[in-house]
C-alpha angles and dihedrals in degrees: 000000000000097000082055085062109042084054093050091043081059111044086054083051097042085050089047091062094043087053095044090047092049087050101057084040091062094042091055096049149101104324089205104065115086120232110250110270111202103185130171109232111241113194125231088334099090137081104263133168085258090060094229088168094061122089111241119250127214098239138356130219116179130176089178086230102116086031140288090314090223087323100139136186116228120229133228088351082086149046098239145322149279114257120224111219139175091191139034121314119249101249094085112248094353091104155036122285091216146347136291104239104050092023078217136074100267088076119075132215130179120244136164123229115229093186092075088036134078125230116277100021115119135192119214123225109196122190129219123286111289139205138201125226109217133010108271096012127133145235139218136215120201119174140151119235132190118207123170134170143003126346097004118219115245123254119195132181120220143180129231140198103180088174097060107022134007095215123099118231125211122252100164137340098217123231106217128200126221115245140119092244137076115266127195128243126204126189130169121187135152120230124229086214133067088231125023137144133244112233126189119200121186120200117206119246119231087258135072086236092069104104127133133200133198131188134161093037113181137186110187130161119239096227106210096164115019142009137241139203095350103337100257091138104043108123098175137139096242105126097162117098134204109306090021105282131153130252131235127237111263083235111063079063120078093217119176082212098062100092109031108125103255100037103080103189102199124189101304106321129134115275133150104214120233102278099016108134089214103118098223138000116311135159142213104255092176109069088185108032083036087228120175138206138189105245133229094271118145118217120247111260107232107253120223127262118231137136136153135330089264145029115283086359106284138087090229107021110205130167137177116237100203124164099247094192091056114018102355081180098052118071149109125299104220117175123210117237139143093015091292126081118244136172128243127240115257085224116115090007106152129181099257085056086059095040089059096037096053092050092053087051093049107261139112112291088257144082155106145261122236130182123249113188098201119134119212141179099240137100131281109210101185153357121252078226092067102043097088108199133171125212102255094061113113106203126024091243094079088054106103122256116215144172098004115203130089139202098197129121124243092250088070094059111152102247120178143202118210148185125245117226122288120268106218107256092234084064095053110094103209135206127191108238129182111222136193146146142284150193083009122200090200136335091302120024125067141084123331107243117186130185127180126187096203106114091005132322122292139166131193142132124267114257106187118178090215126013136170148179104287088057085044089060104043092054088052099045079047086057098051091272129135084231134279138327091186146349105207114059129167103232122198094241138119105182130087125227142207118281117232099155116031105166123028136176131196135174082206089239095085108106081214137027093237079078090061132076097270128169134191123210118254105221121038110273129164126227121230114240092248095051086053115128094239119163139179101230124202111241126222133258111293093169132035135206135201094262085038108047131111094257083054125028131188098163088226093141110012138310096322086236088307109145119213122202138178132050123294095026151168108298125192121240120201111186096276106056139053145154099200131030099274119149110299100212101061142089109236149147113226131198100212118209104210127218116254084043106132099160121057123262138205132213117185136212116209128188138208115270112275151199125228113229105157123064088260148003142221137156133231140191155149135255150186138211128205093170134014084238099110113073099199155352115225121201109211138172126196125192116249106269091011126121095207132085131194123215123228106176145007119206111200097203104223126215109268144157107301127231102042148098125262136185131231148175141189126230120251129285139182115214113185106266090220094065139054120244140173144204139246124197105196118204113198123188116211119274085238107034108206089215135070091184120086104276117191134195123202144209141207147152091023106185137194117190124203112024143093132244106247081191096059122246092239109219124351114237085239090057084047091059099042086056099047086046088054100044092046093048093047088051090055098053088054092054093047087042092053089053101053084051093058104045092053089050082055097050088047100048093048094054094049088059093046090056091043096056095047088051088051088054102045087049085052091053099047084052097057098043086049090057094054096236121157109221112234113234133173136262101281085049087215115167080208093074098035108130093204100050089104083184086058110100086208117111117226120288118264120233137217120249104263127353121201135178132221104238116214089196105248106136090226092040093121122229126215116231119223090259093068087250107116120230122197131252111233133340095345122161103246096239134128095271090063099056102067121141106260095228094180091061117122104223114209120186116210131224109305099222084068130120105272110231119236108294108248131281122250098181109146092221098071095064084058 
């Protein structure tokens, strides 16, 4: 029992490190991820960038001088905001040098910079919440605007209901004039809701000198009927006062208000001018007393304030922020809760996710997601992985939400690229074009160049402003290709060239570009080389392999020598690329029925020619359905050189539960076994599809049993691997081989050295007996210590510090030296008698912790 809870004291301790550690690791991480928000929504009751929770005003007037006066920016539903600024902007010339209101730099105004912004983006600038005074009434916007140099950027004015719908709608694109002064805009509009916003959106120019500046914006109601707050804005036709009595005409009253912008004395009707402190209309009735009276006006009843279920008018608002003047069907998904837009995390996006999210937005049911890259500093609601739809959902608002909360970082914002709507076929006028390659970097990658002998022949590259995949893919396919690796490639070229396509459109399902939405120019231009269509286009099979072959077919690589014919037709998918929600796992070819499609349509599947080899022969295969709009799938052979074909089995394809895999296989037949034939698998759509959505059938593991491929299957993938075991056996024997080899070298080399070095010594030993010199040895005479007894396993002697003798005096007394060989005092013959040990030498040994001398010296030449 105590052991149990030691264990389990350790194992919480152990828990409470790990989360502590987990913890200061957070904290000390990356500062641009954002820290996972899980909110409840709560409906029109939170403070949100549409200000539910104020209360609407009648009219706005803002100078921007004390502040913005309730003017927000919205966040994330845009590229970027409106500055707020007292002197000139920073692009030179290009702006005001001061506002409208003050004329000095103590005013304000709101402008947006086009030098830090790219063309086409645009920032959104949204008043306070606004109410109408009276059913049917209208409002007017009056602003200043200051616009100055080349390619001027775009101001519109829009309308917003953010309690009924999320989406602006146009009032007026503005046409602005060109000139270093303020110039006033009027515009006068009437709203469909009792309370609605102003927004002002300003697009940036292609140029740095596209800014655009506003000051003195006003939003005021044109009061016909009635009158609110103190009646500065009625503009009705009421000239009776008080008692009946008439009014006079404005005129005959030199008035310093008359002519002041906003009062609009008319005739003799009841007004109260701007700044007057009178509380409603009234009128002079005395022409000569000048005598006034309030008139018989009634005041505006405050209408009521309603609107949807939810916010923006939608249980889950979403919008796509696209640059129209670029890409307008390219943009960021951003999603409203919690009263702020945010974006949602690519993680866990599937197709049938786009798909849904590009319909609610109004496009075709189809695209694709691309990756941005671009860090912000906005929020990031919620992961793909947690919106659950099902396939027969129609928009992605009725997907569930849940939980809501991310951890991702802004660079993995969910963008899109999707498809606009289908133009019926019948409206597409088609021309036939010839298209290759150019400036290749190798045999499959350059510049798309078209030519077309209808009207003439001409010849030119294709110049597109925007371009993607999908039109990467058809041209390709068009070539002899399986489809596209990519669309934008950087070509080594410096010419232009002339221009004889300059806007195309493809589904990506088309087998040739005349099927697409394709332009020419209408004058002669030229493309720069870097605004060339150029692709890198994915080339067919060359090889096949048992799992990979035309009798069985996996589509792992390619088409396995299938052709395919008609338009639309079967198209190969190859994992990273697809046009439907299919699975998304699989290899697999796909004959797409495209929306706007009224008459049926075939796409056929044709093989390599065959022998027969078995008794007989049938095909099988697999296949997916994403819609009940194909009727049924035909099996069909045909003899080599002949122009017949005879059918062996029709396949109605029932209707059946979508978005899954079914098996199927043909009946029997019984080819001749002395001819090639192939074999033909027929798709064929429903004279009245039930869809007007694109609807898409797949295929996959066709099998035919009992033939032979007249083609040749290449090597087996049991030969493969019979031929990777043996290389890589007969690798490893050479490496084992090599090693062998050099440790015998070794052992070789090491014994001739051994017997090198014994005969060195026994020629040493046999020099020295032959010179008749007597080797010095010390007291104890032992062969054992003998230093040069080169047989003897015993190292050298070791030898004290420092070694001194006492000397008595005598000249010829000898001294020892400190390596035991005796040396003679003075002027000695060097013979054997002088070199006696001195054994009444007193040996001292120095400190030990002082410096060794030498060790001695054993060269041969100084016994000599």
């Amino acid at each position: 029992m105590i052991d149990f809870r030691q264990d389990m004291i350790m194992m919480l301790l152990l828990s409470f490190l790990l989360l502590t550690s987990s913890i200061n690791g957070n904290q000390d991480g990356d500062t641009n991820l954002h820290p996972i928000r899980r909110f409840k929504r709560s409906g029109f009751n939170v403070t949100s960038v549409y200000n539910f929770t104020v209360p609407p005003v009648y009219y706005s007037h803002c100078s921007f001088d004390n502040g913005t006066c309730g003017w927000n920016q919205l966040q994330n539903i845009d590229f970027f905001d409106w500055t707020r600024l007292n002197t000139r902007t920073p692009s030179s010339t290009t702006g005001p040098n001061h506002d409208h209101t003050q004329g000095n730099s103590s005013g304000y105004y709101m402008y947006i910079e086009a030098t830090q912004n790219k063309h086409g983006q645009y920032a959104d600038l949204i008043s306070p919440p606004l109410l109408l005074s009276a059913f049917g009434s209208s409002v007017q916007v009056s602003f200043y605007y200051y616009a100055y140099g080349n390619n001027l950027a775009e101001l519109s004015i829009y309308v917003m209901y953010p309690r009924y719908e999320s989406a602006p709608i146009l009032i007026k694109n503005m046409t602005l004039v060109s000139r270093q002064a303020w110039i006033l805009a009027v515009i006068p509009f009437k709203p469909k809701y009792s309370t609605y916003r102003i927004l002002f959106r300003g697009v940036i120019g292609s140029t740095y000198s596209s800014d655009i500046a506003i000051d003195d914006v006003s939003v005021t109601p044109i009061e016909r009927s009635c009158y609110t707050g103190n009646g500065e804005f009625y503009h009705g036709t009421i000239r009776t006062a008080v008692g009946g009595l008439s009014c006079e005409p404005w005129s005959l009253f030199n008035t310093t208000f008359n002519n002041q912008t906003g009062n609009n004395f008319v005739k003799n009707y009841c007004r109260n001018p701007i700044g007057m402190v009178r509380n409603r209309p009234w009128c002079y009735t005395n022409s000569t007393t000048g005598q006034w009276k309030y008139c018989n006006v009634e005041k505006c009843i405050r209408l009521p304030i309603s609107g949807s279920t939810y916010p923006l008018g939608n249980r889950v608002p979403m919008a796509f922020v696209a640059n129209a003047r670029v890409i307008p069907y390219s943009g960021r998904v951003v999603v409203y809760h919690d009263g702020q837009w945010g974006t949602i995390c690519n993680e866990g996006l599937t197709d049938l996710k786009v798909e849904l999210m590009c319909q609610s937005f109004g496009f075709a049911n189809s695209g694709i997601s691309t990756y941005s890259g671009r860090k912000s500093s906005g929020l990031v609601w919620i992961n793909a992985s947690n919106i659950n739809c099902d396939p027969s959902m129609s928009t992605i608002q009725n997907c569930d939400f849940n939980p809501w909360g991310s951890s991702c970082s802004t660079d993995l914002d969910t963008w899109l690229i999707c498809r606009s709507k289908t133009v019926s076929p019948s409206t597409i006028p088609r021309k036939s074009y010839d298209l290759s390659l150019i400036n290749r970097k190798n045999t499959t990658t350059g510049i798309i160049y078209a030519s077309t002998s209808e009207n003439g022949y001409r010849h030119g590259v294709i110049c597109p402003r925007s371009r993607d995949i999908n039109d990467a893919d058809v041209a390709c396919r068009q070539m002899g290709y399986l489809g596209a690796y990519s669309y934008y490639i950087n070509v080594d070229s410096t010419a232009t060239q002339s221009t004889l396509i300059n806007s195309i459109n493809c589904k990506g399902y088309e087998n040739s570009i005349e099927y697409c939405q394709v332009t020419e120019p209408t004058t002669s231009n030229t493309c720069n080389y870097n605004d060339m269509f150029a692709v890198s286009c994915r080339p067919a099979q060359k090889s096949y392999t048992t799992s990979n072959k035309p009798s069985n077919c996996e589509f792992l690589h390619g088409q396995c020598g299938w052709k395919a014919n008609g338009n639309p037709t079967w198209i190969w998918y190859g994992s990273y690329r697809k046009y439907t929600q299919l699975d998304k796992y699989e290899f697999y070819i796909q004959f797409i029925k495209p929306a706007g499609y009224t008459k049926p349509i075939k796409a056929v599947l044709t093989s390599p020619y065959f022998q027969r080899k078995q008794y007989a022969v049938y095909v099988s295969y697999y296949y997916y359905l994403t819609s009940n709009d194909f009727e049924k799938i035909t099996t069909r052979y045909g003899y080599k050189g002949s122009v017949y074909t005879y059918s062996v089995y029709t396949f109605y394809v029932p209707r059946r539960s979508l978005y899954r895999w079914y098996y199927s296989r043909s009946s029997y037949f019984y080819p001749s076994r002395d001819s090639s034939f192939k074999i033909e698998i027929v798709c064929q759509s429903k004279s009245t599809p039930g869809s007007s959505s694109v609807g898409a059938i797949g295929l996959d593991n066709l099998y035919v049993y009992g033939v032979d491929d007249e083609s040749g299957s290449g090597l087996s993938s049991s030969t493969v691997a019979r031929i990777v075991i043996g290389c890589s056996v007969g690798f490893g024997a050479l490496i084992v081989y090599a090693i062998f080899s050099y440790a015998a070298k070794r052992r070789r080399n090491r014994a001739a050295r051994n017997v090198s070095r014994s005969a060195t010594s026994r020629s040493r030993r046999n020099n020295l007996s032959s010179s008749g010199i007597t080797r010095l040895t010390s007291d104890d005479s032992s062969s054992a210590h003998d230093p040069m007894n080169f047989s003897s396993p015993v190292p050298p002697p070791s030898y004290p510090s420092v070694v001194s003798d006492q000397n008595t005096g005598d000249p010829n007394t000898s001294q020892t030296s400190a390596s035991g060989i005796a040396t003679a005092s003075g002027n000695s013959q060097n013979n054997d008698s002088n070199y006696p040990m001195n054994s009444s030498a007193q040996t001292q040994y120095a400190n030990p912790a002082a410096k060794l001398p030498p060790p001695p010296s054993y060269d041969d030449s100084s016994f000599i």
